[in-house]
N, C-alpha and C positions, 0 to 999 in steps of 0.2 A: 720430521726426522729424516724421513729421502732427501729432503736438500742440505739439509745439515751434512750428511754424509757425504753427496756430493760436492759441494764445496770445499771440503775438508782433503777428497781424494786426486780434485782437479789439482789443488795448490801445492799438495805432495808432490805429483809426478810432474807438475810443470817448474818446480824448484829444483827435483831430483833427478829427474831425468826427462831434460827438455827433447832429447831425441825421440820419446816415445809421445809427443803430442804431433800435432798434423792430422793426416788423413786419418790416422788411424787413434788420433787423441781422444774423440768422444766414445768411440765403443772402449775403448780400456777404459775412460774415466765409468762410463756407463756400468760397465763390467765390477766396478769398484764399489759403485750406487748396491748392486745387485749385491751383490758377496757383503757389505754389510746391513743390506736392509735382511739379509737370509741369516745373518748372525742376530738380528735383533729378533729378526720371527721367530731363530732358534732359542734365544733366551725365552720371549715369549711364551714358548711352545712349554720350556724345562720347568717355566714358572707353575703355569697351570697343571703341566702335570705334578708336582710337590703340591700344589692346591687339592687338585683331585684326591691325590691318594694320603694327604693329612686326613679328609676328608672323608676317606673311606675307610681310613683308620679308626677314626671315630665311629662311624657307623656299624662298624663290624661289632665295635666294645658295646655298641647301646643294644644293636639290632640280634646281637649273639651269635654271629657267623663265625666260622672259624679260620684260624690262620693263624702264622708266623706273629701279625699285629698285633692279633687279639692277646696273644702270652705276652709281650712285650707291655701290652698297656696293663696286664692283671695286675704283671711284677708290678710296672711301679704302683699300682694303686693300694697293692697288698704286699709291700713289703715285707712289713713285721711280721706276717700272721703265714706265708706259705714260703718253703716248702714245713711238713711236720704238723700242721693242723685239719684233725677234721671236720665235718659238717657235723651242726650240734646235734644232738642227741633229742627225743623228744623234753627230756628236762634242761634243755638248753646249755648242755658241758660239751663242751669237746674233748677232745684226746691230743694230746702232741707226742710227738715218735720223734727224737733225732733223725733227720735224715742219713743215711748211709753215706752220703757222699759231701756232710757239711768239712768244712776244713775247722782245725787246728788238734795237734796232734802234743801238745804241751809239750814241747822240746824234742829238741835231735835225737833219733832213736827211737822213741816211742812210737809203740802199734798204733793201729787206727783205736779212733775211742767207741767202746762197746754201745750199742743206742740204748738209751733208756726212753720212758714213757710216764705221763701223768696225765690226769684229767682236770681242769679248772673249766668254771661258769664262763661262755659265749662272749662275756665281754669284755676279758681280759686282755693284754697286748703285750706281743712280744717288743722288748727293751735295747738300747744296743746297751753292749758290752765294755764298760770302759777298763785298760789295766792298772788306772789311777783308782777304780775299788776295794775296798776292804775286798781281801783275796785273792788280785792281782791278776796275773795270767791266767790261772786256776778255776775262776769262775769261766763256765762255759757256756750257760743262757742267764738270761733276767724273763721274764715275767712281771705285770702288776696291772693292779686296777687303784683308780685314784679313791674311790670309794670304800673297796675291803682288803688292801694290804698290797704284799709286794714279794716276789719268790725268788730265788737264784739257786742255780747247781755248781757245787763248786768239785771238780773231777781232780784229786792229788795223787801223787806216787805214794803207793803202799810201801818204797825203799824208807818210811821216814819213820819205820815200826822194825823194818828187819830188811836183810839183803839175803835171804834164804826163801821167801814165801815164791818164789819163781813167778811164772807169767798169767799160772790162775789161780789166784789166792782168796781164801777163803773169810771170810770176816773175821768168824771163830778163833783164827790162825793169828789175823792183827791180833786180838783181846777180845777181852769181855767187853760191854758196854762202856763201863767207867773209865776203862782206859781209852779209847775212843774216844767218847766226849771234853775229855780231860786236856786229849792232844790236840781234838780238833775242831772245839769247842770253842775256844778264842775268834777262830780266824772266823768265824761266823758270826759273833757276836761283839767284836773286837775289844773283851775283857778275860778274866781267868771269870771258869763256869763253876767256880765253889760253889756251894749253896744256890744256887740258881737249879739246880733240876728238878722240876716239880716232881715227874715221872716217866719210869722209862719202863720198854716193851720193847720184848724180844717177840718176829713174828718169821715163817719161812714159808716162804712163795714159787713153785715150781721148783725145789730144792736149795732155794737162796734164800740166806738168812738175814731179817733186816734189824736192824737198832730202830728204835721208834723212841725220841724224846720230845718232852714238853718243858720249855725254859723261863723262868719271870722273875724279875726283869730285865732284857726287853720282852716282849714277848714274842716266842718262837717256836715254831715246832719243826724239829730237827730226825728227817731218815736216812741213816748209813746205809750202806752194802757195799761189798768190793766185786770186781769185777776184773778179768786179766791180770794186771797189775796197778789198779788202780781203785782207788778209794774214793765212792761216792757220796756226797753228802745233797740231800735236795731237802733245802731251809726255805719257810713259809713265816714270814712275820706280817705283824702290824701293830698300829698305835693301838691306845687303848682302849678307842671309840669303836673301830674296826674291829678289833678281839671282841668286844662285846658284843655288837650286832650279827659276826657273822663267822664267829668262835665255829660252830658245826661246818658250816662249808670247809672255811680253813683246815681245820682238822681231815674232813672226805679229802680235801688236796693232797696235803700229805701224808696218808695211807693210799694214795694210789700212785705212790710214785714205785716204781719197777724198773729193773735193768732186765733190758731183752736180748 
């Protein structure tokens, strides 16, 4: 590599400038040797150190040190699953909390969205969001397990009931159940809910009132509440191999959905 460089630096300055060869040609070329064999040792250098500190990048995620690294490698390794999930429980459910700080605020205008919470079985996984879903913008998590079913929340403006209920409305305030289900029943199911409600439950939770239904077919279990100014629905489905097997779990899912 040093001769490469020198040759390279004699032919330059003896082309370009023949006055600076002579007495003093070999220490400039010299000087040229030097200044790119220091650029190769500095790449060199740059290489192994991006070597090293890949390296210790790694070691920190395996070895559990802590550091700026170690969050960066969680993120990507836990996308789906953090921020909003906890460590399971001894019956192996976790909790998710909307984080405070996730984005989307459903249109220009609207306040931050209020967090809610549920509990599902350890080996579920958070889903991305497409707005090509039945519910569009509106849905604001997915949830599922390929084995026991599949969950989404879909968060809507309470303006689609009344333009009087202001910015803490009350469920009660929307309607009764059946109007509820009636209006927002579709977009979860993507049909009209006639004859479809097997059974519905009125329940109230730190002074929040919930709708509690159960819909077939498809199968689904469907819990409203409002919230600000907006209307929550957190719909729990699955096929009907899943409904059968693990019909109780689904069911504990959604009666533990809450807005916090």
């Amino acid at each position: 590599m040093g001769t490469t460089v020198f040759g390279c630096c004699s032919f330059s300055y003896k082309r370009s400038h023949p006055q600076l060869l002579g007495s003093n040609g070999f220490s400039r070329t010299r000087a040229c040797a030097q200044d790119g064999g220091e650029r190769a040792s500095d790449g060199i250098l740059k290489r192994r150190a991006a070597l090293v500190s890949g390296i210790s990048l790694i070691s920190s995620s395996v070895l559990g040190f802590s550091g700026e690294g170690l969050a960066v490698v969680k993120q990507g390794l836990l996308a789906g699953r953090i921020p909003g999930l906890s460590e399971p429980d001894e019956q192996g459910w976790r909790t998710y909390r909307r984080p405070d700080e996730k984005s989307g605020g459903h249109g220009v205008g609207w306040s931050p969205i209020i967090p809610y919470s549920f509990s599902i079985p350890q080996d579920w996984e958070e889903v991305p969001v497409s707005i090509a879903d039945l519910g569009g913008t509106e849905i604001d998590l997915r949830f599922a397990n390929s084995k026991q079913g599949r969950l989404f929340v879909i968060v809507a403006p309470v303006l689609r009931f009344a333009d009087n209920l202001g910015d803490n409305a009350k469920l009660e305030l929307i309607g009764p159940p059946d109007k509820v289900i009636s209006a927002f029943g579709p977009e979860v199911i993507g049909e009209n809910v006639e004859g479809k409600v097997l059974s519905t439950e009125v329940a109230e939770h730190s002074g929040r009132t919930y709708y509690q239904f159960e819909l077939e077919p498809p199968h689904v279990l469907i819990t409203a509440t409002a919230a600000g100014n907006r209307l929550y629905l957190f719909n729990v489905t699955a096929n009907g191999l899943q409904w059968k097997r693990h019909y109780k779990d689904l069911k504990k899912i959604a009666e533990s959905f809450r807005v916090v």
